[in-house]
C-alpha positions as CSV (number, residue, x, y, z in Angstrom):
1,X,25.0,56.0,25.3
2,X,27.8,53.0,25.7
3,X,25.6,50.8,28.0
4,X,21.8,51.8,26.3
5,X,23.5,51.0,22.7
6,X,25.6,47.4,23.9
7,X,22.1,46.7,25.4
8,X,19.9,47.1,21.9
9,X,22.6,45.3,19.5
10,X,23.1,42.0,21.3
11,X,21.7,39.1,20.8
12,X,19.0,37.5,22.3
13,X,18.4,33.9,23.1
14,X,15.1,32.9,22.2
15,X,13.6,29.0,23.1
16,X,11.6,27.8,20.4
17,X,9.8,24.5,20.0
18,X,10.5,23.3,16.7
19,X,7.1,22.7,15.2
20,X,8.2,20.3,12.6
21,X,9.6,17.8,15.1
22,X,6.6,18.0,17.6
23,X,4.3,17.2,13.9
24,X,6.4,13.8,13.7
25,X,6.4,12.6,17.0
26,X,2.8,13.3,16.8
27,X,0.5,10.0,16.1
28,X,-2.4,10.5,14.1
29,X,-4.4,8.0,11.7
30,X,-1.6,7.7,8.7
31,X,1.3,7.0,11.1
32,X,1.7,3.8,10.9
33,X,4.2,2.5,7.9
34,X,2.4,-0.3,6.3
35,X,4.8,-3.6,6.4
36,X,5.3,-5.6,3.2
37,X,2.5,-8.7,2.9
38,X,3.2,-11.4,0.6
39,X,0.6,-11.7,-2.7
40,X,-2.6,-14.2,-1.9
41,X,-3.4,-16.2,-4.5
42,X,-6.4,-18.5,-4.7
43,X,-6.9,-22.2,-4.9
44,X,-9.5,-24.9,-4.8
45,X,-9.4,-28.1,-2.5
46,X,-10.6,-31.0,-2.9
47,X,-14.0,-32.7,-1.7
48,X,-13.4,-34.5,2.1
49,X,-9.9,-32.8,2.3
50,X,-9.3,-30.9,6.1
51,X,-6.8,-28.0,5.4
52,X,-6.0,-25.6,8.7
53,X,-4.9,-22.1,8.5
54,X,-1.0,-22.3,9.0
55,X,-0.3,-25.4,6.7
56,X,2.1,-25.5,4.0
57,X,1.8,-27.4,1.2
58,X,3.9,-28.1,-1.6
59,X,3.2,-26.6,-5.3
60,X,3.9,-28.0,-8.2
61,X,3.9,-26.5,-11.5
62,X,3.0,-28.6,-14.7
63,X,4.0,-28.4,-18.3
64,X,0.1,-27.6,-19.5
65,X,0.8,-24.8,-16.7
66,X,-2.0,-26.4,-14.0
67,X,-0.7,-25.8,-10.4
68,X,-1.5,-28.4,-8.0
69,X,-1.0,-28.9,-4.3
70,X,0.3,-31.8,-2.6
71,X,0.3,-32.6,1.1
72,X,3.1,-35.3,1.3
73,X,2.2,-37.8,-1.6
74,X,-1.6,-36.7,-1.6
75,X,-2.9,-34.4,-3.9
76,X,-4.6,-31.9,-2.0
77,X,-5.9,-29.2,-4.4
78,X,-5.0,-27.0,-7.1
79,X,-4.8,-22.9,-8.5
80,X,-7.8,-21.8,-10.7
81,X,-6.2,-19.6,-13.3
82,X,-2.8,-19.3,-11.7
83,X,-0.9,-16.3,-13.1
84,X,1.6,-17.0,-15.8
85,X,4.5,-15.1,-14.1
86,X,3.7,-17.6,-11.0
87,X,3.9,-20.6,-13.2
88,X,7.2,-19.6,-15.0
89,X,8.4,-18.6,-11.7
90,X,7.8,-21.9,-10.2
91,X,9.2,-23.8,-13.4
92,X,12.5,-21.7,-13.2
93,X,13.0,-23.1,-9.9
94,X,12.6,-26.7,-10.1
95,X,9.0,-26.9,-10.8
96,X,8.3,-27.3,-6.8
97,X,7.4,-24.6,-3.9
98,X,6.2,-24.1,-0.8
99,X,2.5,-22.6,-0.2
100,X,1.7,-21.6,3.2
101,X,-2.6,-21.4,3.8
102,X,-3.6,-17.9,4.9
103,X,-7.4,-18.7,5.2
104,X,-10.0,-21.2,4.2
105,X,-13.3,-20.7,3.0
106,X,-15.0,-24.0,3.9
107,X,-18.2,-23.5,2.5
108,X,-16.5,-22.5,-0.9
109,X,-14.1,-25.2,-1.0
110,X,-11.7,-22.1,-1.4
111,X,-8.5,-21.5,0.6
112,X,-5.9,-18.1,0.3
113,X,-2.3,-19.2,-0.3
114,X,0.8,-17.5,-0.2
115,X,3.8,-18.6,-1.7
116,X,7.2,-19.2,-0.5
């Protein structure tokens, strides 16, 4: 009885795979964290103006609330309808910012811009 009874009351070691843990390290189609992208806004360039993906501009904001875009001294374009929490925004600091061109839509005279 001493050896039968030690040998039913102790305890077993069993290997399990954790199930959860296998699930995470799994990839599947929703995996991938989405990063943060900065807001596109859209403007309008000017006839006979070349703009490239990857230039910066600066924006400034006006009083009547217009945006424009400048290129050095040049004005290059401006923002259709900006967004009034973009033109306070760019009043509260300065009245100046930096636009960096995401794409351009050559045959709309339309370019994306994200600002900085």
């Amino acid at each position: 009885m001493g050896a039968e009874f030690l040998s039913r009351i102790k305890k077993t070691i069993r290997k399990t795979i954790d199930i959860q843990r296998v699930a995470l390290a799994t990839p599947h189609l929703f995996s991938a964290i989405p990063g943060e992208k900065p807001r596109v806004y859209l403007g309008t360039i000017g006839s006979g103006v070349a703009v490239a993906a990857g230039e910066s501009f600066i924006v400034e904001s006006r009083k009547s609330g217009s945006i424009t875009f400048r290129r050095g001294n040049d004005t290059v374009g401006s923002m259709d309808n900006p967004p009034t929490q973009i033109v306070s925004s760019i009043q509260q600091s300065g009245g100046v910012a930096r636009a960096v061109v995401q794409r351009v839509h050559a045959i709309s005279g339309k370019v994306d811009v994200t600002l900085c």
